[in-house]
FINURO-678402 format. One record per residue (C-alpha): x, y, z. Coordinates in steps of 0.1 Angstrom, whole numbers, padded with zeros to 4 digits, always signed. Each point is the difference from the previous one (the first is absolute). Layout:
N
XYZ...
//
This chain:
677
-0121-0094+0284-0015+0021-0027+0011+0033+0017+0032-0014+0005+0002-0007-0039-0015+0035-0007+0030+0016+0021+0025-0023-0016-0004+0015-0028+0017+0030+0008+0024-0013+0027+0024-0020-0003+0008-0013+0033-0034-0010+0003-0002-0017-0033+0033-0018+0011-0015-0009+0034-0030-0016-0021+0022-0019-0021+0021-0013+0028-0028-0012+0020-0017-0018-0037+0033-0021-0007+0005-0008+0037-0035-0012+0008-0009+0023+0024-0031+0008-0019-0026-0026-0008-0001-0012-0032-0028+0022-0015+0018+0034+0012+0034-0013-0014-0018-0007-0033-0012+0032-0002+0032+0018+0012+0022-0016-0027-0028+0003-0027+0002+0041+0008+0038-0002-0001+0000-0012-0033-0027+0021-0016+0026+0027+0014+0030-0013-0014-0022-0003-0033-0011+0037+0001+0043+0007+0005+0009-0016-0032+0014-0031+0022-0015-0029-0022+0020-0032+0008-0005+0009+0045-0031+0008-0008-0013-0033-0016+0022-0018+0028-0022+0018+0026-0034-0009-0020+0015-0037+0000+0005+0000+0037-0032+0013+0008-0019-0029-0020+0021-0022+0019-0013+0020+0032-0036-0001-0010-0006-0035-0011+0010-0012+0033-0022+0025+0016-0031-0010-0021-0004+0030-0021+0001-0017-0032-0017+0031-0019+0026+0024+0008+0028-0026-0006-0019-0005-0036-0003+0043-0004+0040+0001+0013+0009-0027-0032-0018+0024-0023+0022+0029+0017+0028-0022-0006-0007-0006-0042-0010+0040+0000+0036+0010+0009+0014-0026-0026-0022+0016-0026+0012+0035+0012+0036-0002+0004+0008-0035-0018+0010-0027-0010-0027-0008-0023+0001-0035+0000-0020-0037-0013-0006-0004+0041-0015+0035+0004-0034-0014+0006+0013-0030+0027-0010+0024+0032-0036+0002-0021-0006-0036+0002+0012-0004+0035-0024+0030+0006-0028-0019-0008+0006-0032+0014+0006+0018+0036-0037+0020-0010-0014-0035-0001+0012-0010+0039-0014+0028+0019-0012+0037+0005+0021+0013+0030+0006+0038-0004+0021+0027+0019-0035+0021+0005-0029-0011+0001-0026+0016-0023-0037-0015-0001+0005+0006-0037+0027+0003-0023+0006+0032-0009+0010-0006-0034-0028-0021-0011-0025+0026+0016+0017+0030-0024-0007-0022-0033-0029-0012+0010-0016+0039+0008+0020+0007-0033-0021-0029-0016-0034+0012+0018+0010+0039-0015+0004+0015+0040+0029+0018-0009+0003+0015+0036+0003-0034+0016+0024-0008-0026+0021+0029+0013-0003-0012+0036+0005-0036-0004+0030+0011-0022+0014+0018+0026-0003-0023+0026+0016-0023-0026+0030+0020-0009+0006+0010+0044-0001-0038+0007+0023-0010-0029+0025+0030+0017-0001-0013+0035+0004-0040-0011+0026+0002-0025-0019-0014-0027+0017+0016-0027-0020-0007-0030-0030+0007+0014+0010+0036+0009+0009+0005-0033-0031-0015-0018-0021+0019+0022+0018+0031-0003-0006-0006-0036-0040-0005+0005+0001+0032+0018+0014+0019-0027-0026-0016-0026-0029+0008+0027+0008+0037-0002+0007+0000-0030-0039-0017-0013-0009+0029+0027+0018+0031-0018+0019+0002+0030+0036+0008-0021+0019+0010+0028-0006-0030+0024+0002-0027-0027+0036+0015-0012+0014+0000+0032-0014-0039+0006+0014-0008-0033+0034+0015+0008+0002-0023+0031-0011-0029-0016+0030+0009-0031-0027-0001-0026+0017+0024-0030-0021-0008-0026-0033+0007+0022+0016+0035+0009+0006+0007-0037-0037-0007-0007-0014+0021+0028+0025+0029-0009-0017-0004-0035-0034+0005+0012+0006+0027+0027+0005+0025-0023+0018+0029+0009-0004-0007+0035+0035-0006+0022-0001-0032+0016+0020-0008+0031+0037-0014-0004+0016-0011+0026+0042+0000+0008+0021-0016-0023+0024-0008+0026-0019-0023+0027-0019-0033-0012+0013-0035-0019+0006+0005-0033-0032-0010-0012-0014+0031+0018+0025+0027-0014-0007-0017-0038-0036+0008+0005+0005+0034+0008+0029+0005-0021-0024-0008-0031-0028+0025+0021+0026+0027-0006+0001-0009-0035-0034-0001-0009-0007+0034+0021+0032+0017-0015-0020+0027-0013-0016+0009+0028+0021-0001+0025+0012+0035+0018+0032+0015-0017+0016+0000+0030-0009-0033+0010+0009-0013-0032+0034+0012+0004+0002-0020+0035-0016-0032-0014+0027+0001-0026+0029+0002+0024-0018-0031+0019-0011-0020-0034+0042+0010-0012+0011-0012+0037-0020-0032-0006+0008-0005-0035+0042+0005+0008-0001-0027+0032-0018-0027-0025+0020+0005-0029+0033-0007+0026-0017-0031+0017-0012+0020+0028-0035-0012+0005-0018-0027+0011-0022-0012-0030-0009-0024-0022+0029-0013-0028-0025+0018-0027+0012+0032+0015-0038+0015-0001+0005+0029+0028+0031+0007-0016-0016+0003-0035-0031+0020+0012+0022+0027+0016+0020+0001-0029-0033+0007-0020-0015+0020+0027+0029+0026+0001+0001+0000-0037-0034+0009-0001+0006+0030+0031+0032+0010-0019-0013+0031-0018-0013+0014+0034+0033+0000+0016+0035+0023-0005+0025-0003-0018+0020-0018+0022-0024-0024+0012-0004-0006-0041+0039-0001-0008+0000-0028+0031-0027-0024-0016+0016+0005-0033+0041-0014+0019-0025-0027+0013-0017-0014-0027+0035+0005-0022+0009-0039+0006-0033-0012-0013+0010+0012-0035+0027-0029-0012-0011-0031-0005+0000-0032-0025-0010+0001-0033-0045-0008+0004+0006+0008+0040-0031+0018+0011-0009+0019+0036-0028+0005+0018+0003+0035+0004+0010+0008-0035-0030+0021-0013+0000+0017+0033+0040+0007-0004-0007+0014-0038-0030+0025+0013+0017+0011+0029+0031+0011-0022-0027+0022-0018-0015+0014+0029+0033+0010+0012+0011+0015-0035-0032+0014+0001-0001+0019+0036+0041+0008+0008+0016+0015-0032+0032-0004+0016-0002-0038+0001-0021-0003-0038+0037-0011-0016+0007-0032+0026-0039-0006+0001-0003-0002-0038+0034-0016-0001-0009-0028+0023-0032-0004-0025+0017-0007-0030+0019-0025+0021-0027-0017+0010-0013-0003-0036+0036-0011-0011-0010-0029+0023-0030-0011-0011-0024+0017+0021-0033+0010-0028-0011+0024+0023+0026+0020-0004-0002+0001-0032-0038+0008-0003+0005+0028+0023+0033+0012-0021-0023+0006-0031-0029+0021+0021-0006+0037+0000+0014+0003+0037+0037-0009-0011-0002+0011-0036-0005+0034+0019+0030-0003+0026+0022-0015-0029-0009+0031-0021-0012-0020-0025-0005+0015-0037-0036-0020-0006-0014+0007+0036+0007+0039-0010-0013-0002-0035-0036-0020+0014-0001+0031+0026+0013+0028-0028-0030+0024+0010+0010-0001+0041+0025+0009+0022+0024-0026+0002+0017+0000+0036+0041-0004-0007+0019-0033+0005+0016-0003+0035+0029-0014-0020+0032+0010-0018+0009-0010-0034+0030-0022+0010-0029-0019+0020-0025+0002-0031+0026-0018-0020+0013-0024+0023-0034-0014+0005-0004+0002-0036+0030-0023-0002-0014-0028+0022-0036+0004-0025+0021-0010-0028+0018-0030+0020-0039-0016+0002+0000+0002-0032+0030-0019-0010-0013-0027+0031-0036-0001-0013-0014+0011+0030-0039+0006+0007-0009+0031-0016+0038+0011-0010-0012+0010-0031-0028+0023+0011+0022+0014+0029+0028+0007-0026-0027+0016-0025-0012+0020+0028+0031+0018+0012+0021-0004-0027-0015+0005-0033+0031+0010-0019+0020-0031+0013+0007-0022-0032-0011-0032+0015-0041+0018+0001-0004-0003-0039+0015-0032+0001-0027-0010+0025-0026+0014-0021+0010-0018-0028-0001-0029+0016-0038+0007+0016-0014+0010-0036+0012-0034-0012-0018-0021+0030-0030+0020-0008-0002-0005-0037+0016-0038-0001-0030-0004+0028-0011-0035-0016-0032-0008-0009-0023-0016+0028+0000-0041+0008-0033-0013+0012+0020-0026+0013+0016+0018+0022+0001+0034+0021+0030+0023+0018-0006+0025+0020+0020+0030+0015+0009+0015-0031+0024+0034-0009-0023+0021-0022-0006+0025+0028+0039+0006+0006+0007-0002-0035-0027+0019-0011+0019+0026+0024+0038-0005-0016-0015+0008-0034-0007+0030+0005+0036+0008-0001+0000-0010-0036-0012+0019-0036-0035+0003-0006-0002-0026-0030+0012-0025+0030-0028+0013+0022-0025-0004-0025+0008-0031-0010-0001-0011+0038-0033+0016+0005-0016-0019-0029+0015-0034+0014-0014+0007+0037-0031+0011-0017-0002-0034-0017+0008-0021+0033-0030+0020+0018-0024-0009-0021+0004-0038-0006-0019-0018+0021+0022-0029-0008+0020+0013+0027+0002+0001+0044-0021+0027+0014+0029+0010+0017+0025+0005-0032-0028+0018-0016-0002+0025+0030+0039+0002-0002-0004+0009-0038-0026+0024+0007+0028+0014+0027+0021+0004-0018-0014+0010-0031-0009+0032+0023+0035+0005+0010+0008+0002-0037-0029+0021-0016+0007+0028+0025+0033+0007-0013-0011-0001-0040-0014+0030-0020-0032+0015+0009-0012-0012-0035+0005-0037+0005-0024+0000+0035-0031+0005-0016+0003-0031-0014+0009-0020+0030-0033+0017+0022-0021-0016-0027+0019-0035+0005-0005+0003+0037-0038+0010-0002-0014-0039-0005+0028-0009+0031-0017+0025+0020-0034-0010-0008+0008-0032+0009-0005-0012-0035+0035-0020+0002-0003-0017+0029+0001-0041+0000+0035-0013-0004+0017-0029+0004-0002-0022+0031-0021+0027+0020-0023-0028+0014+0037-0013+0018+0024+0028+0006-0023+0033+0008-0032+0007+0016-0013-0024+0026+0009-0036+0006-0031-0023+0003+0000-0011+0039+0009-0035-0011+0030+0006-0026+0032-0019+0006+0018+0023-0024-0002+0042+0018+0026+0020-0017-0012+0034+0013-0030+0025+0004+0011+0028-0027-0025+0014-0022-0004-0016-0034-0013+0036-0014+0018+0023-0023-0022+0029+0010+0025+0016+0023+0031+0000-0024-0024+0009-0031-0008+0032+0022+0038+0005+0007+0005+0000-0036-0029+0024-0014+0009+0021+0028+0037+0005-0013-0012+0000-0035-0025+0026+0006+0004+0036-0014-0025+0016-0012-0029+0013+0028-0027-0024-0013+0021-0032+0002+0014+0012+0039-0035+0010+0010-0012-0039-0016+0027-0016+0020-0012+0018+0033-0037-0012-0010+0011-0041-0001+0020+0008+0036-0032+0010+0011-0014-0033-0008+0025-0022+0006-0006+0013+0039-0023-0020+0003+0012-0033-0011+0004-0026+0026+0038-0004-0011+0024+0019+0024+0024+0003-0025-0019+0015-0024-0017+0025+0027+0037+0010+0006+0011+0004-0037-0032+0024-0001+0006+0021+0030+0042+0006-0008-0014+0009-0038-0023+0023+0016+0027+0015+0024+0025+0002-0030-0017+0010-0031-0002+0036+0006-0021+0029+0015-0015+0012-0032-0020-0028-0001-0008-0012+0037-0020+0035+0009-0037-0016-0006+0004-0031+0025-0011+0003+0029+0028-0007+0024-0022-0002+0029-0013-0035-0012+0028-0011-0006+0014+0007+0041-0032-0025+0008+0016-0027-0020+0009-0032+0018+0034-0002-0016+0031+0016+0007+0012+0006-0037-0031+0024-0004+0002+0017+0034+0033+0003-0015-0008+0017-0027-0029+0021+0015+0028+0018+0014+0021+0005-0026-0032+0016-0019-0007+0019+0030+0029+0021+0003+0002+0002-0045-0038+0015+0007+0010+0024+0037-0024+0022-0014-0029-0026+0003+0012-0029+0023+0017+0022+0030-0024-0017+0022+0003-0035-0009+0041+0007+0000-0004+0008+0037-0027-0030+0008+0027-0020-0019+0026+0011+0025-0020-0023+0026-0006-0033-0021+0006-0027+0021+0028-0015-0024+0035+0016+0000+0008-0007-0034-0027+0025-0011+0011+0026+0022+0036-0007-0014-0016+0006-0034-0014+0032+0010+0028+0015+0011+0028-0011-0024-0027+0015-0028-0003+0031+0020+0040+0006+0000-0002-0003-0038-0024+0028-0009+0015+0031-0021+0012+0027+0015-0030+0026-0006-0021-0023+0017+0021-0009+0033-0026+0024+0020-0029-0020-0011+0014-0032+0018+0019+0018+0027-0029-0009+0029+0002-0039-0015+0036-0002+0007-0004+0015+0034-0023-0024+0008+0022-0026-0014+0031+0008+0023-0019-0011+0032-0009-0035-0013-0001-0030+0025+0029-0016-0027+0033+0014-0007-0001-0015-0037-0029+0029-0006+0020+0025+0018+0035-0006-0015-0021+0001-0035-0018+0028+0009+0038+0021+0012+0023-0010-0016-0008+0007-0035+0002+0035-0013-0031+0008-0021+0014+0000-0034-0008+0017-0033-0016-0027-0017-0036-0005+0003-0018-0032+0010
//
């Protein structure tokens, strides 16, 4: 009967033989429970929810009568598996449980006879650490959940497979285990810690849609380091996919899920592809832009940075790309805005401050026309006018001259400076000073000054938040770098007790920063209470004269060894951005050994600023095990001045050939320019 079931698999006359002779009782009562129980783990595999259950119902029926009250009770799980996977979701979802366990409590009968459950031998070897038995017993246990239909058990132990190989560094076996049992988040984990190694995905067109979401969200989280080619295939599939679900094509859950994930998945493949296969997500994803006023969608930060990628990578297509942006932003969508008023866009939209902060490089043209410049210029000034996230700084941004930016201003000195004292009574968070602190700068220099002197004031009571100090400390940065030379030297001595840590000890720290105690009731979040990172910021942008830089890179030096992340970061991008004359004594070698990636970071960053010295450790650095790193390298390598392109020439080749395409694109497609690094 077995081989009979195996070969029904494939053919259909047999598999309709089998059936004939189940419903007509021309097979005992143990074969017919078995034959129906296949049928319907077939059917379930097909997408066919509501015949499948029926079938799983039939062969309970079937196997009570024929004493095998454990399959019956592993059929009812089946049963509540396929209402979890394709709905409804309802109060009697757990009814086939119950009844489960009541049959467990009649009897033992079983479809195959094993002296010992297999799946209690895998987790107890698991238990006993014999990690090979495991494997076996797992096996077994996956095989004789196939052949009997029991649903959920072929799933759970596909799923105990994958975490078996996975305990055993065995990345390629436990992703292809997890892709059957339709665990995503598992497979995003794993792709985490493989590294730059490729693991297996399987079609996108065969399996429920469980399956396909788990290696739809594979493709995503191994975007950048999939095979151009095969990128550009995976994208027509993940496009294919994403075009049948938005129409009510596939069989899923009401949540949409595999229609979301191939939405995202494409979006994140979409810079890989042509034009056209770009142009086609974009018609897509075009009816996912109106909505009600507070209306959100899943796949609307995905939507945003795919319009940038595409901008970005097809100059042809950078108008209705950055077009469909500014729509998204007109709808709500933040991240839109936040990515409207970064460097990547200011640079497409031809912006006047990207080009003044780059006014000693080569500044690659806009791919757009003036017509377009103004146009999205006009919907800028239309957030304004709604009060929009960020319309203010987007306005500022691309539009200085526009009569509405001083008005803004205006209206950001005055929040600054009517900033009323603190309540000890009360606390707000989430305050304005950084963007404000930004809009003043668009005002005179009395304005500024004034502004500096009231941020200046908020940073150092400790009557306040640790977190609106660190916003005053922001933004007094933002405004001190675009005051007078003379009026710095002042600030760098305000910052020096901040960057000591003399200033730390604010209000509420004990509650709303550092670490919870275990037992606290009241956990607001696990930010650093220390001002020691934005005091750096500040005497870093304060700093002019040689002695005050080189002091600054002397406390980065220290602070890299605190036990606070966030202040071991604030020290290695100061390192990496306060300038060459004064970083040639470390010893950028020590800092590649660091554990963290903010000062791997910024070991190669020094590395190529010191070629002369570090050429070794630039090329060691093009094999650190984290991509970001190597992504550091190169982008500082296509930023070097022009008399010294020959000196990082090998480093770029180098470069080109990397495992990810994020570290080649960074490493082609920027010209070295004429600034230096």
């Amino acid at each position: 009967m077995r081989l009979r079931l195996v070969r029904a698999e494939y053919d259909g006359a047999e598999r309709r033989a089998l059936l004939s002779a189940a419903r007509t009782g021309a097979v005992p009562g143990r074969h017919a429970a078995l034959i129906k129980s296949r049928e319907a783990r077939r059917r379930c595999l097909e997408g066919r929810a509501e015949e499948a259950a029926d079938a799983w119902r039939e062969a309970v029926h079937d196997a009570i009568h024929a004493g095998l009250t454990e399959e019956a009770a592993h059929w009812l799980y089946a049963l509540r598996a396929v209402n979890v996977q394709y709905g409804p979701l309802t109060a009697e979802i757990d009814d086939e449980h119950r009844l489960a366990q009541a049959l467990r409590a009649t009897g033992s009968g079983r479809v195959l006879d094993r002296v010992r459950d297999p799946r209690e031998q895998a987790m107890s070897s698991l238990v006993r650490k014999k990690p090979i038995e495991a494997v076996l017993s797992a096996r077994c246990w996956l095989t004789d959940s196939a052949v009997t239909g029991s649903w959920a058990h072929e799933t759970e132990a596909a799923d105990f497979l994958g975490d078996l190989y996975t305990d055993s560094s065995e990345a390629s076996l436990a992703a292809s285990y997890y892709q059957q049992a339709g665990k995503s988040k598992k497979l995003v984990s794993l792709a985490e810690t493989a590294g730059d190694s490729l693991l297996p995905i399987e079609s996108l067109h065969e399996g429920p849609w469980w399956v396909r979401h788990a290696r739809a969200a594979l493709v995503a989280a191994q975007a950048d380091l999939i095979q151009d080619d095969r990128a550009a295939r995976l994208l027509d599939d993940l496009t294919d996919l994403a075009t049948r679900g938005l129409a009510g094509e596939l069989v899923e859950l009401p949540t949409q899920s595999l229609t979301i994930q191939a939405v995202k998945s494409a979006c994140a493949l979409v810079s890989r592809g042509t034009e056209e296969q770009a142009a086609r997500l974009l018609d897509l994803l075009a009816s996912e832009v109106p909505r009600e006023p507070g209306h959100y969608r899943f796949i609307d930060d995905e939507h945003a940075t795919t319009c940038v990628d595409i901008a970005s990578a097809h100059d042809d297509l950078a108008y209705i790309a950055l077009t469909r942006l500014f729509d998204l932003a007109g709808h709500g969508v933040q991240k839109s805005s936040i990515l409207i008023t970064e460097d990547t866009v200011l640079r497409l939209m031809g912006a006047g401050s990207y080009r003044k902060g780059l006014a000693d490089q080569e500044v690659s043209p806009s791919p757009l026309t003036e017509e377009q410049r103004g146009a999205l210029c006009v919907k800028a000034a239309g957030f304004v006018a709604e009060k929009l996230f960020l319309a203010d700084v987007i306005l500022a941004e691309l539009d200085p001259g526009h009569p509405s930016v001083r008005e803004q201003a205006a209206q950001a000195r005055d929040r600054i400076l009517a900033r009323p004292e603190p309540d000890p009574r009360r606390v707000a968070f989430g305050t304005r000073m950084v963007s404000d602190s930004f809009l003043v700068g668009f005002l005179g220099e009395e304005d500024r000054k004034k502004c500096l002197a009231k941020l200046l004031e908020v940073a150092r009571d400790p009557r306040e938040a640790a977190l609106n100090r660190q916003d005053a400390l922001s933004g007094a940065r933002n405004v001190v770098i675009q005051l007078p030379t003379e009026t710095q030297p002042a600030t760098f001595q305000f910052s020096k007790p901040f960057v000591l840590g003399e200033r730390d000890g604010s209000h509420l720290d004990e509650r709303v920063t550092g670490r919870p105690h275990p037992l606290s009731s009241f956990k607001v979040g696990s930010v650093s209470a220390s001002l020691r990172g934005q005091g750096l910021y500040l005497a870093a942008a304060s700093a002019t004269a040689l002695e005050e830089k080189q002091w600054v890179r002397d406390q980065a030096l220290v602070l890299l060894h605190s036990d606070d992340n966030a202040l071991v970061q604030a020290a290695a991008v100061t390192l990496s951005a306060i300038g060459s004359d004064v970083t040639g004594d470390i010893d950028a070698n020590l800092l590649a050994t660091h554990q963290h990636i903010g000062v791997r970071q910024a070991s190669a960053v020094l590395s190529v600023q010191h070629m002369e010295r570090h050429q070794d450790l630039a090329m060691r650095l093009t094999k650190d095990s984290d991509v970001r790193v190597r992504r550091t390298l190169a982008v500082a390598a296509t930023h070097v001045a022009w008399e010294r392109a020959a000196s990082v020439a090998a480093l770029l080749d180098v470069l080109r050939g990397d495992a990810r395409h994020s570290v080649r694109a960074a490493a082609i497609s920027r010209k070295v320019s004429s600034g230096a690094v």
